[in-house]
Kinemage of the C-alpha trace (Angstrom):
@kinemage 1
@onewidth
@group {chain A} dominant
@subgroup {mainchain}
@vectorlist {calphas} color= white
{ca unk a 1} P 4.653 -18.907 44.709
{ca unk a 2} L 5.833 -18.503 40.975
{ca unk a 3} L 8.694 -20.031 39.277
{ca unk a 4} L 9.096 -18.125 36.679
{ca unk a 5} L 8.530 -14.113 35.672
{ca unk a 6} L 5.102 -14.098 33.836
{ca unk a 7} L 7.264 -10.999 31.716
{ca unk a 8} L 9.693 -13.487 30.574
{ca unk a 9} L 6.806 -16.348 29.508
{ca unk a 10} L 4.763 -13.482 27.535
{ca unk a 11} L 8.392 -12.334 25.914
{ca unk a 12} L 9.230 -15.933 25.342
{ca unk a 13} L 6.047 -16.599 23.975
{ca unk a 14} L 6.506 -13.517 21.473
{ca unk a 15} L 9.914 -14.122 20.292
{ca unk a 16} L 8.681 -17.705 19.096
{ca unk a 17} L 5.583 -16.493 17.173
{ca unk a 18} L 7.740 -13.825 15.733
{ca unk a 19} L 10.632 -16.706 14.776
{ca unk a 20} L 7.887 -19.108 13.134
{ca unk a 21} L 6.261 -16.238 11.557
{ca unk a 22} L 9.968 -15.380 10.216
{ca unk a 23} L 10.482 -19.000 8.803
{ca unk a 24} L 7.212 -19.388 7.068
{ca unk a 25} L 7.018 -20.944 3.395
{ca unk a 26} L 5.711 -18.105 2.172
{ca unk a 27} L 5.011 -19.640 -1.277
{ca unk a 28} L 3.198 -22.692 0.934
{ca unk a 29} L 1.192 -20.249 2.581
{ca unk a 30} L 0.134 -18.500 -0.660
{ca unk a 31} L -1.279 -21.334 -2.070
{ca unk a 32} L -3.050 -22.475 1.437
{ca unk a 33} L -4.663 -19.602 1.313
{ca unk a 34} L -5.436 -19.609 -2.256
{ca unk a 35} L -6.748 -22.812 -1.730
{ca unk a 36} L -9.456 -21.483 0.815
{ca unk a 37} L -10.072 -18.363 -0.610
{ca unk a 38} L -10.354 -17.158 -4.087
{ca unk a 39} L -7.849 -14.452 -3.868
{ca unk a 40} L -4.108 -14.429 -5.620
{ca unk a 41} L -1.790 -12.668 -2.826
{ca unk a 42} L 1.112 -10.758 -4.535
{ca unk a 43} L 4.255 -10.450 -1.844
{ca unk a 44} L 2.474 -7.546 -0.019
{ca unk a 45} L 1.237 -10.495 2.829
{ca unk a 46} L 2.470 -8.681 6.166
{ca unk a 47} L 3.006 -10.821 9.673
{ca unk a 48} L 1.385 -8.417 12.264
{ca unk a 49} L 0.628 -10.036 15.124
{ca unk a 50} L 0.082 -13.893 16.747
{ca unk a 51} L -0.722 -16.110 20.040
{ca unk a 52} L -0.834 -19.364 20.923
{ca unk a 53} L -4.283 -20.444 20.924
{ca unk a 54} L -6.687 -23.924 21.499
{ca unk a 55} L -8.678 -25.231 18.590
{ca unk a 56} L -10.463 -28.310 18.985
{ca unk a 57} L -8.370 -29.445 22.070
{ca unk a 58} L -5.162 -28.800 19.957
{ca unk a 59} L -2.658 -26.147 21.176
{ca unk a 60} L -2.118 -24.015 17.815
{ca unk a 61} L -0.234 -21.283 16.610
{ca unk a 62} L -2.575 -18.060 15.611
{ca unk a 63} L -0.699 -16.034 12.825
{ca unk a 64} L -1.979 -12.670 11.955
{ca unk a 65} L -1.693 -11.181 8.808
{ca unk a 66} L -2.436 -7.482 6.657
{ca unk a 67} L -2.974 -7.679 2.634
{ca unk a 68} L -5.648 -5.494 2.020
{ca unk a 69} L -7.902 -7.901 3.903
{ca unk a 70} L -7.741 -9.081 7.385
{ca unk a 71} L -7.022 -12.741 7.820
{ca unk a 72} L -6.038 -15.142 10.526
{ca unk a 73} L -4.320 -19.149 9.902
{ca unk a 74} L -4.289 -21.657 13.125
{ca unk a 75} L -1.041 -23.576 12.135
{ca unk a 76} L -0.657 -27.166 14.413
{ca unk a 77} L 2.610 -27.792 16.448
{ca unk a 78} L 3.526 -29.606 13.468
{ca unk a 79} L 3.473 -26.640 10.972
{ca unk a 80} L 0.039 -28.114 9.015
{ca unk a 81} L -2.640 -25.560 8.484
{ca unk a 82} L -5.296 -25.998 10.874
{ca unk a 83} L -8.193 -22.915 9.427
{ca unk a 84} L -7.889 -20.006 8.144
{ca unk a 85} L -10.768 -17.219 8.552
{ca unk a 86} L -11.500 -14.145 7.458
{ca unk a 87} L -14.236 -11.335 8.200
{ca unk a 88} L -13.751 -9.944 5.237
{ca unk a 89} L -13.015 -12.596 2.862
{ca unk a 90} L -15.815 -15.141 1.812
{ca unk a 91} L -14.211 -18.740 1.365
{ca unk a 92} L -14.599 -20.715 -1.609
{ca unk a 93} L -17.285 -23.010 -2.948
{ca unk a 94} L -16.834 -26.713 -1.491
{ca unk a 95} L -15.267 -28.297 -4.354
{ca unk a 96} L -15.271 -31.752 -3.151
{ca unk a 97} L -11.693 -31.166 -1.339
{ca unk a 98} L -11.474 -30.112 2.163
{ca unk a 99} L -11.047 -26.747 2.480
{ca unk a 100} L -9.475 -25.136 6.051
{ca unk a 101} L -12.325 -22.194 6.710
{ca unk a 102} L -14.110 -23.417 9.547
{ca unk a 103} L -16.740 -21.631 8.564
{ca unk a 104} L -17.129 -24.059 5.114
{ca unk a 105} L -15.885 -27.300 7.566
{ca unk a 106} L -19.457 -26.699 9.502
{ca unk a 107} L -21.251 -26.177 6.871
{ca unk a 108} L -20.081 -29.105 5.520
{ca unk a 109} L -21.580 -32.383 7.714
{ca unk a 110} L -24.269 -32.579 10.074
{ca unk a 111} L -25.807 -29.056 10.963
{ca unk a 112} L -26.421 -29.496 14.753
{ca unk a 113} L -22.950 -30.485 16.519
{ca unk a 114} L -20.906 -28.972 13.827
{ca unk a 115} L -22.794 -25.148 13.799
{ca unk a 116} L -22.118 -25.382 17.775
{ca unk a 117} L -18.302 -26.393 16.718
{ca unk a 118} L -18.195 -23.489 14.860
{ca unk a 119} L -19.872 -21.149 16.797
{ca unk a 120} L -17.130 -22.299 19.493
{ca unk a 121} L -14.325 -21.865 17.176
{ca unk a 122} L -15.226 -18.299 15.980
{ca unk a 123} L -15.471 -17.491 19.447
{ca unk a 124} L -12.169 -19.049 20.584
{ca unk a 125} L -10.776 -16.976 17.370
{ca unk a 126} L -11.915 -14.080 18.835
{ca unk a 127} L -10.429 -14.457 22.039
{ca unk a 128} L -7.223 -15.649 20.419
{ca unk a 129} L -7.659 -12.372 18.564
{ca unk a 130} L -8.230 -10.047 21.916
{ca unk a 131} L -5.106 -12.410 23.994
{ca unk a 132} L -3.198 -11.265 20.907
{ca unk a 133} L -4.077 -7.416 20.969
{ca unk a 134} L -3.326 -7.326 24.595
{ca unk a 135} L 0.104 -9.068 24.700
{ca unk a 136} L 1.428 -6.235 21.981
């Protein structure tokens, strides 16, 4: 027996990435992702799509966006940057500060746990990515 419409959780669940994906600081996102990637973003960043996701046994928000390159942020319940990740996009040198790629975070430490972490994580992105496609 359901208690609710799974229609009205999906809508629900759309309406609120579409409101946080309205309220954004876009300048705050700009420079998050400028600090991951070397790339300046003019105001041609465009929200396309998003999903609520898991990343490291943390309920995120996935955030989807178009600028000429395809890229995709994990933002916590409390609106910090969790990654960002891009197929297209190569993140920047390790400069000592933490960057948010997960790709650079696993190449960062110990090879063995943290490639499996990030093996895991690309794949969770990618089924964050396919949960997203399907609830358009």
């Amino acid at each position: 027996m359901k208690i609710s419409s799974p229609d009205v959780i999906r809508s629900g669940e759309r309406q609120l990435i579409r409101f946080i994906a309205k309220h954004l600081d876009r300048e705050a996102l700009k420079k998050t992702i400028n600090e991951s990637y070397d790339i300046e973003l003019n105001d041609s960043l465009i929200h396309r799509s998003g999903s609520i996701a898991l990343h490291r046994g943390e309920i995120v928000y996935r955030l989807d966006f178009e600028f000429k390159a395809n890229l995709s942020i994990l933002m916590s319940r409390d609106g910090d940057p969790v990654a960002i990740a891009s197929p297209e996009l190569k993140p920047r040198k390790a400069s000592g500060k933490r960057t948010l790629s997960p790709e650079t975070e696993a190449a960062g430490a110990g090879a063995g746990d943290n490639a499996k972490d990030a093996e895991k994580a690309k794949k969770a992105s990618e089924i964050a990515r396919m949960i997203s496609e399907i609830n358009r």
